[in-house]
N, CA and C of each residue as an Amber inpcrd file, in Angstrom:
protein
   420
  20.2550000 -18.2290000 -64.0970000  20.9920000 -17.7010000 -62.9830000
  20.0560000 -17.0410000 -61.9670000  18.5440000 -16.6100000 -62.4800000
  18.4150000 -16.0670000 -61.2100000  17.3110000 -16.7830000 -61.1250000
  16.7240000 -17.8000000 -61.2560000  16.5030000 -18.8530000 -60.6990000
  17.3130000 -19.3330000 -59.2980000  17.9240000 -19.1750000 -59.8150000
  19.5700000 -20.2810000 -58.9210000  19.5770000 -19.0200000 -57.6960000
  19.4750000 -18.2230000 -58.0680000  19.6120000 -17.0790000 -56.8640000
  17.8530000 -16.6580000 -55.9570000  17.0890000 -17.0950000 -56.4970000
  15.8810000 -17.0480000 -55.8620000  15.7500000 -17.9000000 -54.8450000
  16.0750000 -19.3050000 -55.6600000  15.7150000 -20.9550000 -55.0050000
  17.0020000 -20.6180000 -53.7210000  17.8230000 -19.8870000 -53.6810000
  19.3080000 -20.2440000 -52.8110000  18.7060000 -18.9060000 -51.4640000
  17.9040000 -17.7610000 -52.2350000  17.0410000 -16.7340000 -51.0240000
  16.0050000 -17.7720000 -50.3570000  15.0350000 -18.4060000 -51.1790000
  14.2940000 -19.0470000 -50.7370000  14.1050000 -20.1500000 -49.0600000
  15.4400000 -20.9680000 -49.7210000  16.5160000 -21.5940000 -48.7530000
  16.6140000 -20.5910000 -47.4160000  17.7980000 -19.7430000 -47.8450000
  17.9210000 -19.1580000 -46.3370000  17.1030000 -18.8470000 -45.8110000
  15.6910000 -18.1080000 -46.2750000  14.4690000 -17.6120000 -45.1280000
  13.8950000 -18.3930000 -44.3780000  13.2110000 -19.7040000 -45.1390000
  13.0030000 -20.4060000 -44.4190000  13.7600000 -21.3820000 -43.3620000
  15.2750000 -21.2580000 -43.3330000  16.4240000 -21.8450000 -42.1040000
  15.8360000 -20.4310000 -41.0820000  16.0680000 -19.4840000 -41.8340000
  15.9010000 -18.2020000 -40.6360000  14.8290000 -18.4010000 -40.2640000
  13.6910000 -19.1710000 -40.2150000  12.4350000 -18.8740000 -39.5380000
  12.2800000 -19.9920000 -38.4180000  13.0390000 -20.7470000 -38.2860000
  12.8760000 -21.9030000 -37.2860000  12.9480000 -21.6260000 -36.0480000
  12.9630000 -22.2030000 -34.8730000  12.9650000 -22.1660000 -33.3520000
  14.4490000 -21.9690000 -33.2140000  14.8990000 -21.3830000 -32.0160000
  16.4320000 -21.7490000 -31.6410000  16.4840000 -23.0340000 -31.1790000
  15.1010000 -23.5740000 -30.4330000  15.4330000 -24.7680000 -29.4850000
  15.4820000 -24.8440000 -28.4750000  14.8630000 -23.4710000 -28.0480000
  15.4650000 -22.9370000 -26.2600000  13.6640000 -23.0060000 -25.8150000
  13.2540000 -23.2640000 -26.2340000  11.5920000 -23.6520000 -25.8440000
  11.0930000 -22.6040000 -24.7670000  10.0000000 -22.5710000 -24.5580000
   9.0840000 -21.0030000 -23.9700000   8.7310000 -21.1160000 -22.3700000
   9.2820000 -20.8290000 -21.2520000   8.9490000 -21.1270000 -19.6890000
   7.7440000 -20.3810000 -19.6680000   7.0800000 -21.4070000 -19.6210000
   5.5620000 -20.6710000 -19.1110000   5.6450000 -21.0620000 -17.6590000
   6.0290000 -19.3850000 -16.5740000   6.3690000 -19.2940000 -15.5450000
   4.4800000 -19.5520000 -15.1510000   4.1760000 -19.4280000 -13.5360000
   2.9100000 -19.0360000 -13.2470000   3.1280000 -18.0050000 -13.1130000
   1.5520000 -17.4310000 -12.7240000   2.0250000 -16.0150000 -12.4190000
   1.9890000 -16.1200000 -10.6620000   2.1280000 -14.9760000 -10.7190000
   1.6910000 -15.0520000  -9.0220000   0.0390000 -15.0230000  -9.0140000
  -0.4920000 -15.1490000  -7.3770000  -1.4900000 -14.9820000  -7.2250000
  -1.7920000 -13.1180000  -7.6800000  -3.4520000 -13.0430000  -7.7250000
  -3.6500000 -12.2150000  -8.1840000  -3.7510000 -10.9330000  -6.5940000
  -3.3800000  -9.9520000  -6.5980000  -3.1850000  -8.9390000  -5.5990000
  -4.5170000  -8.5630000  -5.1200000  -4.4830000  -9.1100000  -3.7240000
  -6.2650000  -8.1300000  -2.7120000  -5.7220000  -7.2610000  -2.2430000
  -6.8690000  -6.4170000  -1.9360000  -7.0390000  -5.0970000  -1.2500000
  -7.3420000  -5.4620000   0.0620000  -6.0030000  -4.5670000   1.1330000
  -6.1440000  -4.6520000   2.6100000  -6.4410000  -3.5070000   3.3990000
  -7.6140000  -3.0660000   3.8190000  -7.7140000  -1.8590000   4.4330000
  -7.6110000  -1.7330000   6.1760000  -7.1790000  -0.5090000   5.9960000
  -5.9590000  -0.2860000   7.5590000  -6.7980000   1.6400000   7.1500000
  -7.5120000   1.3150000   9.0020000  -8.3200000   2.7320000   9.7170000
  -7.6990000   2.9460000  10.4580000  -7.5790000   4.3490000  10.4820000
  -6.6570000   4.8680000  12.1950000  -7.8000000   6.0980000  12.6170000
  -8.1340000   5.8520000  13.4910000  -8.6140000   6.7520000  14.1890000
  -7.5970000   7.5390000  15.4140000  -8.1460000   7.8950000  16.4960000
  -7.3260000   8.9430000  17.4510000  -7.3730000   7.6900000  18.9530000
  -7.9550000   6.6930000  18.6430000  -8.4190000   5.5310000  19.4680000
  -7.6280000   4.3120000  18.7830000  -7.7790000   4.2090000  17.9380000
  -7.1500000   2.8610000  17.1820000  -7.2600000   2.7380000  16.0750000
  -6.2900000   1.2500000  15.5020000  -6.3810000   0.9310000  14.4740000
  -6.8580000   0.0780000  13.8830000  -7.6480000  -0.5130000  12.9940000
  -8.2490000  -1.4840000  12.5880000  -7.8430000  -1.9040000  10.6800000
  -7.9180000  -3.3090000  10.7800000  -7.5010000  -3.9190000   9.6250000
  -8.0440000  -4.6320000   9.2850000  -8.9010000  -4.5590000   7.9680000
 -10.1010000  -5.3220000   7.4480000  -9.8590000  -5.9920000   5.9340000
  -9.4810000  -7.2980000   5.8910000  -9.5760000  -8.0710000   6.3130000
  -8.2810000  -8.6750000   7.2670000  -8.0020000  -9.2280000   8.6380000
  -7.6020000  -9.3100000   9.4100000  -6.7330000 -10.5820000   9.2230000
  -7.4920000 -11.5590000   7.9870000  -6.6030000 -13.0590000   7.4600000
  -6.2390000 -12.9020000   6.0410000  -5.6770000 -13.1930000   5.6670000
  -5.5800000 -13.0680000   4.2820000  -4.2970000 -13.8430000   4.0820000
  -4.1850000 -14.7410000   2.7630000  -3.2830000 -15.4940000   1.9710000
  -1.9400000 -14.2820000   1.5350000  -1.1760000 -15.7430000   1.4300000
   0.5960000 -14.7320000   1.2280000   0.7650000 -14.5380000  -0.3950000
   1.2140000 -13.0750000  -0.5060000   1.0780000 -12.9090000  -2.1790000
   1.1570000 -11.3340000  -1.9510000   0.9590000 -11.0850000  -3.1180000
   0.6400000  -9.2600000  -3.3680000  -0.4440000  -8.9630000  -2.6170000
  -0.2610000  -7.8510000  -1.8090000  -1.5740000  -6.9360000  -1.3610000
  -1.5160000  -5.8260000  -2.0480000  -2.6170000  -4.7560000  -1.9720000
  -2.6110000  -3.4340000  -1.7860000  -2.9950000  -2.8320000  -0.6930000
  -2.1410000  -2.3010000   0.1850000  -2.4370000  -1.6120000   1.8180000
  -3.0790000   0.0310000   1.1830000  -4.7530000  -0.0130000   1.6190000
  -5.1150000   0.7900000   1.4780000  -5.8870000   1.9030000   2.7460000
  -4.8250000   2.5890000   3.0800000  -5.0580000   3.2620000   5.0070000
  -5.5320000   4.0730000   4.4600000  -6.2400000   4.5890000   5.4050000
  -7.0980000   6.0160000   5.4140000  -6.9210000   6.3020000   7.0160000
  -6.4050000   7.4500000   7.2380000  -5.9920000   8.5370000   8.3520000
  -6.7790000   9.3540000   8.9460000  -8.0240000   8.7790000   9.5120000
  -9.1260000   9.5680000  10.3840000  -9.0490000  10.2220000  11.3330000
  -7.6380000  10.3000000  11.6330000  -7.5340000  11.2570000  13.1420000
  -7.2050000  12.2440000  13.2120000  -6.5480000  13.0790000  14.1490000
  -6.6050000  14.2470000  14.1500000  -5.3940000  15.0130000  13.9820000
  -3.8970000  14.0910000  13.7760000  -2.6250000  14.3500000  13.7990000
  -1.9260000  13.1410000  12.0280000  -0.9150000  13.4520000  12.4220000
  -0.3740000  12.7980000  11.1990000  -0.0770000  11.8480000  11.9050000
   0.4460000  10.4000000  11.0250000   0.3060000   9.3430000  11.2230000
   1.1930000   8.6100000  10.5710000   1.9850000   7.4360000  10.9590000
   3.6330000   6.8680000  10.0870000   2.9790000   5.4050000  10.1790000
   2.4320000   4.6460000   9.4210000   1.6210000   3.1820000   9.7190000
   3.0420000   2.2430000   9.7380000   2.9810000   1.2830000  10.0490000
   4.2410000   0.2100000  10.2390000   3.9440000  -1.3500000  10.6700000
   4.3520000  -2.2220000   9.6140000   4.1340000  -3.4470000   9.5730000
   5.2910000  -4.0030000  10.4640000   5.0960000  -4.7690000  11.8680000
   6.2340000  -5.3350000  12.1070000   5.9850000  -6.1540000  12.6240000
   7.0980000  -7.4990000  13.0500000   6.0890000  -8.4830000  13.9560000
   6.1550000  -8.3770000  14.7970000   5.0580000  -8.8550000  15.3400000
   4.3380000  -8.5630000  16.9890000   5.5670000  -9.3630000  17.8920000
   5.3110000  -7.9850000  18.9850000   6.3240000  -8.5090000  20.4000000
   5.9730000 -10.0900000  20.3630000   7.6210000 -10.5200000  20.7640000
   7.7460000 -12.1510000  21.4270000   7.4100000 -13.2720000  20.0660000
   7.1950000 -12.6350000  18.8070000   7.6980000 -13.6420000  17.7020000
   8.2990000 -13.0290000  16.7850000   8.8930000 -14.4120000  16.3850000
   9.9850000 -13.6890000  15.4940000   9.5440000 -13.4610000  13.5230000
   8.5360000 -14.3670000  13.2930000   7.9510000 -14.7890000  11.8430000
   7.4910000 -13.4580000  11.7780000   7.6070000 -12.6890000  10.9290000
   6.8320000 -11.2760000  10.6490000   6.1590000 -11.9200000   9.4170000
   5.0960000 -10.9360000   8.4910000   4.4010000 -11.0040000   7.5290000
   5.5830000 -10.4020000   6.2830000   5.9570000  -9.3210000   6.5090000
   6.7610000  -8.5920000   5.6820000   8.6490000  -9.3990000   5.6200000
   8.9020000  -9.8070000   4.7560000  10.8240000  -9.9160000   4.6590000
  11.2690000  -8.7540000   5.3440000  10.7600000  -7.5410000   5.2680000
  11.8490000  -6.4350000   6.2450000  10.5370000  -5.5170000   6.5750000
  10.6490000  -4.6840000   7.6220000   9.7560000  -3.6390000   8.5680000
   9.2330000  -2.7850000   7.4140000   7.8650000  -2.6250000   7.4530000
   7.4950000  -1.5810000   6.1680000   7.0190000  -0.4750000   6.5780000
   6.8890000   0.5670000   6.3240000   6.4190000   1.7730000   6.3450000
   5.8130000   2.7940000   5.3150000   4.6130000   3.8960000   6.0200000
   4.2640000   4.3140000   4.9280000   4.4240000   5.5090000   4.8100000
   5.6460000   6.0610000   5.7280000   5.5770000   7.4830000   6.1080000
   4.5500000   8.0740000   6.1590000   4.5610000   9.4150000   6.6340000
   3.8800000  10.2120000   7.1450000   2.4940000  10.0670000   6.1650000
   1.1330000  10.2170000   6.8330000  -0.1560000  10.0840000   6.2720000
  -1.0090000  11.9000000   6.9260000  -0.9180000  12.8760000   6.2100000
  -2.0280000  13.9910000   7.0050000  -3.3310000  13.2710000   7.5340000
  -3.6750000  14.1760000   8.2520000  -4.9250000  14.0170000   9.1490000
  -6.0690000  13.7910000   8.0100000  -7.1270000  13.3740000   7.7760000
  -8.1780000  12.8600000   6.6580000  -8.0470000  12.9910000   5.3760000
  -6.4070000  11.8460000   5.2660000  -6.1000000  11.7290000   4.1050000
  -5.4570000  10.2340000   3.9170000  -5.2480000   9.4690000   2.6510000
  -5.1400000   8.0840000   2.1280000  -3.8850000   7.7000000   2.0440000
  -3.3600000   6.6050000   2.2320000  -1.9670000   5.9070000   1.1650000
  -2.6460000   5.1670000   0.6050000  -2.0240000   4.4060000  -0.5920000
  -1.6080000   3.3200000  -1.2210000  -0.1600000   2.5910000  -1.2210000
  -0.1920000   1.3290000  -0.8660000   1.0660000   0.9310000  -0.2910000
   0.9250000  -0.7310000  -1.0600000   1.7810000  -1.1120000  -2.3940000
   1.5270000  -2.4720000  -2.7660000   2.8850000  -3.2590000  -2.0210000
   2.8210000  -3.8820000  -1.8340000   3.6330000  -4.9420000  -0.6350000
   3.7730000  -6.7020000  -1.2030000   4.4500000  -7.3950000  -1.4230000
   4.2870000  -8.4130000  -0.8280000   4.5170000  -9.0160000   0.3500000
   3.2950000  -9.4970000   1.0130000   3.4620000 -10.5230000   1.9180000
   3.2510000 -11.7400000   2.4110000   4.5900000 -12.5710000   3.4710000
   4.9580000 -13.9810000   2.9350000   3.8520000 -14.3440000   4.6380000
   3.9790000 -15.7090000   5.3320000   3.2130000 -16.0120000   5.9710000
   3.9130000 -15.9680000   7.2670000   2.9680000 -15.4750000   8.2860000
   3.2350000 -15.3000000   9.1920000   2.1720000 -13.8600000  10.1030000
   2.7490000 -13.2580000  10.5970000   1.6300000 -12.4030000  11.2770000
   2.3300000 -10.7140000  11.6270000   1.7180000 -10.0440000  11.4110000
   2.5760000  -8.6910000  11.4630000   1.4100000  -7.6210000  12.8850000
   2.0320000  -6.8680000  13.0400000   1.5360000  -5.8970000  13.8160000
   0.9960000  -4.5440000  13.0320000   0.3200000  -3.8170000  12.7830000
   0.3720000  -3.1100000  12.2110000  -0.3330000  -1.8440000  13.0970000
   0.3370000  -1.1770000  13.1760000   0.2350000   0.1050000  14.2190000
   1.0070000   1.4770000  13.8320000   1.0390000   2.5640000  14.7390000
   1.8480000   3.7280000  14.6020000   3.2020000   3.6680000  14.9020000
   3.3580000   4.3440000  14.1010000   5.4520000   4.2180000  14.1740000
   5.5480000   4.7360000  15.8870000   4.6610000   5.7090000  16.0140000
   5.5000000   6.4190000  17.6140000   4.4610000   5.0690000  18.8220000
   3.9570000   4.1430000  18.1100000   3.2440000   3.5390000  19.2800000
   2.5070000   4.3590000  20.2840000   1.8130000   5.1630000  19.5630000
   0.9200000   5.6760000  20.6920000  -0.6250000   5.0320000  20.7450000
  -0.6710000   4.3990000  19.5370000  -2.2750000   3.5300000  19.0290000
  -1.8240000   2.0420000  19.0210000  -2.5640000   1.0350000  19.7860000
  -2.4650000   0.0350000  20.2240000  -2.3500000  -0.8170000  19.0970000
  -1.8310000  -1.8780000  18.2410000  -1.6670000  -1.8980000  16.8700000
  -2.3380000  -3.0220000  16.7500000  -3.1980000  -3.0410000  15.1640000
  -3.9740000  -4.4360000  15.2130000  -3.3570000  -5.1600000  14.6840000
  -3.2440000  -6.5720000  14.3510000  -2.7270000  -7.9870000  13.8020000
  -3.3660000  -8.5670000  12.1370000  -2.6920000  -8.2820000  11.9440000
  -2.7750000  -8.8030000  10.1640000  -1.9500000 -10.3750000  10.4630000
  -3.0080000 -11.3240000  10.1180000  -2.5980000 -12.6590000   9.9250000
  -2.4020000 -13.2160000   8.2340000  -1.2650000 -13.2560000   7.7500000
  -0.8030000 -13.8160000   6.8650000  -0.7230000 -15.7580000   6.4300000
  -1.7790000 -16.4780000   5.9390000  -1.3130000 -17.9010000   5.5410000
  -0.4560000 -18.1630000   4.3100000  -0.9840000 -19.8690000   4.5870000
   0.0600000 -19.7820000   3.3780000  -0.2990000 -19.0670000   1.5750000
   0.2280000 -19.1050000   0.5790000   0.6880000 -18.2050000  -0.3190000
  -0.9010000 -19.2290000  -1.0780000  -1.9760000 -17.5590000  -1.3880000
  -2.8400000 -17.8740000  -2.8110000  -2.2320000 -18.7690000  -3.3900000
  -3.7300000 -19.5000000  -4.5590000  -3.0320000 -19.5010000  -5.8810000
  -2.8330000 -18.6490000  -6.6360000  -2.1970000 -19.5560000  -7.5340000
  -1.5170000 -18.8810000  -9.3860000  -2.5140000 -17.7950000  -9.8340000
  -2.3050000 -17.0390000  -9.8090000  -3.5590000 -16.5210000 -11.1730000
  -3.5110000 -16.4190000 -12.7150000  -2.6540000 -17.8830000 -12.8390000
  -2.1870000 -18.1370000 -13.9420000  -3.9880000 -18.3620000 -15.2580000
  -4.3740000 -19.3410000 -14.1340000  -5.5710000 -19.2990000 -15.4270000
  -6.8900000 -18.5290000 -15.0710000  -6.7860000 -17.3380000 -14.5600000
  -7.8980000 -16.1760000 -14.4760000  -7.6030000 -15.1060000 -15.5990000
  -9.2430000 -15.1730000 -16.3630000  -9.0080000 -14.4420000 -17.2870000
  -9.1430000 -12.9870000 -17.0700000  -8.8960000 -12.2850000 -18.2140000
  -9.0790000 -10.7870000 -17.7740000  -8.2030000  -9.9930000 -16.5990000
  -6.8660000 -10.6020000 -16.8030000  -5.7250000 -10.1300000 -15.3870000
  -4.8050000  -9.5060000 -16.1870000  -4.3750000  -8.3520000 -15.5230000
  -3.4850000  -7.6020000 -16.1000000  -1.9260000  -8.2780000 -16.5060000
C-alpha cells in the first residue's frame, strides 16, 4: 500500500512540473537611455548633444544664472511635431543648482527654453527611435 501511494505522489509532481503552454514573450527592450545636457546661463541656453535618437533620455540642466529658472520642452513656433507626446517641464531650478529629468522622447524637434521666455530657446532634434538594447550586456 504504500508503494501504491508513493508511485501515485510520484505521478502528480511530475504532471505539476510541466509548462502551462503559454510560452515566454521575449519583449525587446527599449533602447538603452543617453544623457542630454541643457546650460542656462543669464544669456542663453544651450543643449549638448543637439541630435539625438528617439528613446529614453536623461535631461541633465544645470542653472548658471543668476535667478531661478522653469526649463520647458515644446515645439518650436510654426510646427506642429514636438519631441515630447505632451509639453514637459522641470519646474523651478535655483540659481547654481541641477535637475535630473528622465523623459521619453519620440521624433521630431522640441524647443527647449525658459518657461517665462525671456532666454532665446535652443533646438533639441529628435530622429528616428535607437536600437533595442536587447543584446547589450551589463544593462540594468
Amino acid at each position: 500500500m504504500l508503494g501504491a501511494l508513493g508511485a501515485i505522489a510520484l505521478v502528480v509532481a511530475v504532471a505539476g512540473c510541466g509548462s502551462s503552454g503559454s510560452g515566454y514573450a521575449n519583449a525587446s527592450r527599449p533602447p538603452s537611455p543617453v544623457s542630454v545636457s541643457i546650460y542656462l546661463t543669464d544669456d542663453r541656453v544651450a543643449v549638448s548633444p543637439s541630435h539625438v535618437g528617439a528613446g529614453p533620455v536623461l535631461l541633465l540642466i544645470a542653472n548658471e544664472s543668476t535667478r531661478s529658472r522653469n526649463v520647458t520642452l515644446t515645439a518650436p513656433a510654426g510646427t506642429a511635431q514636438s519631441c515630447v507626446a505632451a509639453d514637459a517641464s522641470s519646474g523651478p531650478i535655483n540659481p547654481q543648482d541641477t535637475a535630473r529629468i528622465k523623459l521619453p522622447l519620440v521624433q521630431g524637434t522640441c524647443a527647449v527654453g525658459d518657461a517665462d521666455g525671456a532666454l532665446p530657446p535652443a533646438l533639441l532634434v529628435v530622429g528616428a527611435e535607437r536600437a533595442s538594447a536587447q543584446q547589450d550586456l551589463l544593462q540594468p
